[in-house]
ChimeraX commands (.cxc) that place a marker at each C-alpha (Angstrom):
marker #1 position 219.44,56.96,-100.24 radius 0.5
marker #1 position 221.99,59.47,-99.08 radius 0.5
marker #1 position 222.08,57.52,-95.77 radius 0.5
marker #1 position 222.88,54.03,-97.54 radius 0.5
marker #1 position 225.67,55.46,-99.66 radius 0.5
marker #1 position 227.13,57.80,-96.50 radius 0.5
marker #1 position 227.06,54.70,-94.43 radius 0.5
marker #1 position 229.10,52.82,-97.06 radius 0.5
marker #1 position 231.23,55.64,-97.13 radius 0.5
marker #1 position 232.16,55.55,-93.83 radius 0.5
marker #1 position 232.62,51.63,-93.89 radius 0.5
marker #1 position 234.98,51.80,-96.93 radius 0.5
marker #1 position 236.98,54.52,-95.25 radius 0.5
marker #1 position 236.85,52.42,-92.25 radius 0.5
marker #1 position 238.56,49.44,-94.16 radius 0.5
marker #1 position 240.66,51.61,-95.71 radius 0.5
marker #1 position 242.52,53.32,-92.47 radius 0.5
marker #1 position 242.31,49.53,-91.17 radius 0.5
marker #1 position 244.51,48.62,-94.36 radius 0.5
marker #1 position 246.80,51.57,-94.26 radius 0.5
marker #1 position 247.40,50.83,-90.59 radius 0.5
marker #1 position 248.36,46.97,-91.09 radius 0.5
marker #1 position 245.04,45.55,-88.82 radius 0.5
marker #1 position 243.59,43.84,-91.85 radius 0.5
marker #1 position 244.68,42.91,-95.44 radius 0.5
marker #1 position 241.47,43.25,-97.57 radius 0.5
marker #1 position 242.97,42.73,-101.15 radius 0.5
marker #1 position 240.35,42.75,-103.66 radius 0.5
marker #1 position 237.11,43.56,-101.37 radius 0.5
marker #1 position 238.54,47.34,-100.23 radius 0.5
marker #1 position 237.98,47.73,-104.08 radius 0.5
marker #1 position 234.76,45.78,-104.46 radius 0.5
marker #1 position 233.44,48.00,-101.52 radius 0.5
marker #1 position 234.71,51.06,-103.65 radius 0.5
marker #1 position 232.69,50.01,-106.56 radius 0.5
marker #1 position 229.78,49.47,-104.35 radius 0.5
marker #1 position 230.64,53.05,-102.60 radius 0.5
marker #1 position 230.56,54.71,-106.31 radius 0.5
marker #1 position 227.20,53.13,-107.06 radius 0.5
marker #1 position 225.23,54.33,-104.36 radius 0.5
marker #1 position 226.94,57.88,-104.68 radius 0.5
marker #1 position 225.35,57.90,-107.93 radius 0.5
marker #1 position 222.17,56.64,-106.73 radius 0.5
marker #1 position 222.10,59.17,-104.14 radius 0.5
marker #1 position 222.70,61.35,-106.68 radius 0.5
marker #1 position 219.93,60.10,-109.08 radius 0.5
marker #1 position 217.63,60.05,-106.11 radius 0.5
marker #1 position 218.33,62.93,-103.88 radius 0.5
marker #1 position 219.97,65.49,-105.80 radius 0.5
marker #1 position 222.25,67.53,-103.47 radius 0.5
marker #1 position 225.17,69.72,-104.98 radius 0.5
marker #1 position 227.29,68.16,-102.15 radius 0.5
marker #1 position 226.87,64.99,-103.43 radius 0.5
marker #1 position 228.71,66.15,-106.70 radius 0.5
marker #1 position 232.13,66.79,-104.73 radius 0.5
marker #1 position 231.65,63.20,-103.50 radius 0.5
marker #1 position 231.32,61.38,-107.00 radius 0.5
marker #1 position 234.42,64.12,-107.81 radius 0.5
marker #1 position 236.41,62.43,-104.87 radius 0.5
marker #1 position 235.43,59.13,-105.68 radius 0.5
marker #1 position 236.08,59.70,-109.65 radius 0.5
marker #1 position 240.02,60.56,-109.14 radius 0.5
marker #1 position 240.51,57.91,-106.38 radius 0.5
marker #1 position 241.89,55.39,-109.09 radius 0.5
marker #1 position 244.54,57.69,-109.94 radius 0.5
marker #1 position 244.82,58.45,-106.35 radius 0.5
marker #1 position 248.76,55.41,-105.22 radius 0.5
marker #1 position 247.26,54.38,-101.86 radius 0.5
marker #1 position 250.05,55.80,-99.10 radius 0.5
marker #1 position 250.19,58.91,-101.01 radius 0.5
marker #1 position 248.76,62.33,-99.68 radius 0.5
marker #1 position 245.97,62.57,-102.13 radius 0.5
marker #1 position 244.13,59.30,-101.54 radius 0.5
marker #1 position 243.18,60.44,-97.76 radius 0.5
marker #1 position 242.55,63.43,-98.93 radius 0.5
marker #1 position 240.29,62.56,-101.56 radius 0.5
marker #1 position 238.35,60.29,-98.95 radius 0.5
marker #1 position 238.30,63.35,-96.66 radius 0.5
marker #1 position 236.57,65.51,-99.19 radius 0.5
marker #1 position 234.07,62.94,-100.62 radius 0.5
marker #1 position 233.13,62.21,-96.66 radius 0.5
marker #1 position 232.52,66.22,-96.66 radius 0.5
marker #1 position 230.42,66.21,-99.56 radius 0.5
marker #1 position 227.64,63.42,-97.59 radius 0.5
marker #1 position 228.56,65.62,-94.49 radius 0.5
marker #1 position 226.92,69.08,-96.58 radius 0.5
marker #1 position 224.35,67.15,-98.09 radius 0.5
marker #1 position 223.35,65.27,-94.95 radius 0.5
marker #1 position 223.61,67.89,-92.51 radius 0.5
marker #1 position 221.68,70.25,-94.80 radius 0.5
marker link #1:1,2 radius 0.2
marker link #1:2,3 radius 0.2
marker link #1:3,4 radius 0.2
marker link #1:4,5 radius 0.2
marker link #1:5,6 radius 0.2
marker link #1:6,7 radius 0.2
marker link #1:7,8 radius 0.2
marker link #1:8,9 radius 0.2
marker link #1:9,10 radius 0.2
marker link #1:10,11 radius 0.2
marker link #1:11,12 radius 0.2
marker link #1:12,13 radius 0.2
marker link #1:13,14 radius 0.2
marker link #1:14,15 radius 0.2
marker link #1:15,16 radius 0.2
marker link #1:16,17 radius 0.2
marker link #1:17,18 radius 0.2
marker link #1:18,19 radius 0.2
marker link #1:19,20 radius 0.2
marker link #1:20,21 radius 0.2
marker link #1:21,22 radius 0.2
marker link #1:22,23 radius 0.2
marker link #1:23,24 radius 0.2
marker link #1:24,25 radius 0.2
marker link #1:25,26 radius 0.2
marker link #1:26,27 radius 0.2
marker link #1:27,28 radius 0.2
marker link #1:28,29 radius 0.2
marker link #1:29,30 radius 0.2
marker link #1:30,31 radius 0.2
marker link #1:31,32 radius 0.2
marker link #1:32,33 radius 0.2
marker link #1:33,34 radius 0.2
marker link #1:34,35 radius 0.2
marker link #1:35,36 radius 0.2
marker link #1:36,37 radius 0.2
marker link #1:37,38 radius 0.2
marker link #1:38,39 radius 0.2
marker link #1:39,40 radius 0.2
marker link #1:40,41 radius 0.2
marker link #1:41,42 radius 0.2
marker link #1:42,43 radius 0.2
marker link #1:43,44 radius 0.2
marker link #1:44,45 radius 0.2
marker link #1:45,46 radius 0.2
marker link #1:46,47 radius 0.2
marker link #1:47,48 radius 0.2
marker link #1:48,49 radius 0.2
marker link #1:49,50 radius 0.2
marker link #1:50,51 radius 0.2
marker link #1:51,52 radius 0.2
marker link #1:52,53 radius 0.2
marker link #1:53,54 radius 0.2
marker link #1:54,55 radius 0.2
marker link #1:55,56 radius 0.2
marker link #1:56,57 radius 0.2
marker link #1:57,58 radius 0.2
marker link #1:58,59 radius 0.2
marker link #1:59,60 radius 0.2
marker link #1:60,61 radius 0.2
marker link #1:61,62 radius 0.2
marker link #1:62,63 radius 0.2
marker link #1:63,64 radius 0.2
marker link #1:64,65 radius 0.2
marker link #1:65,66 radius 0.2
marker link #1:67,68 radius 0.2
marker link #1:68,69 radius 0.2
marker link #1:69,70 radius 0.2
marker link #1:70,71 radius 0.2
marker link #1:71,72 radius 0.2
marker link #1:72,73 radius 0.2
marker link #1:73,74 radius 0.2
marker link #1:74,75 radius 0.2
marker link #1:75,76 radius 0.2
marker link #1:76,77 radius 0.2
marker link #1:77,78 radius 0.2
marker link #1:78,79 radius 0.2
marker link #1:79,80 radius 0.2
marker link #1:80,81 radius 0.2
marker link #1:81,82 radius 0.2
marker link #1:82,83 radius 0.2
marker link #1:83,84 radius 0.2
marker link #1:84,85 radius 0.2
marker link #1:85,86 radius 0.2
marker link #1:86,87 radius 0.2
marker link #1:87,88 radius 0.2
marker link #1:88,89 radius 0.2
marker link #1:89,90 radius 0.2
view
């Protein structure tokens, strides 16, 4: 399960940088894949407790706050790819 939701991870960071760079305009699905992203964080969670995975669903919890084309939303998406880095990797 933590392979599922770090692979949508990556995908919704993916269309993310694509959308911050001007490739692609993905309107309403970059946030349909977010809600999709959250899901399977807590389902990894749910599934295969790590304490990594708990600085992911952190990330993922402030992103709405988070302007896009600020500082803090690549950060955030930085630190929740660190969290399924820890709990992969460990």
């Amino acid at each position: 399960m933590v392979l599922v939701g770090f692979s949508l991870y990556v995908l919704n960071c993916a269309a993310g940088l694509a959308a911050q760079l001007g490739v692609v305009r993905l309107g309403v699905w970059h946030h349909v894949l977010y809600a999709v992203v959250f899901a399977s964080t807590v389902a990894a969670l749910l599934f295969a407790f790590h304490p990594a995975l708990l600085v992911t669903a952190a990330a993922l919890a402030v992103f709405p706050r988070a302007r896009p084309r600020t500082r803090l939303h690549p950060l955030l998406a930085v630190i929740g790819l660190l969290g399924y880095l820890f709990a992969l990797l460990s």
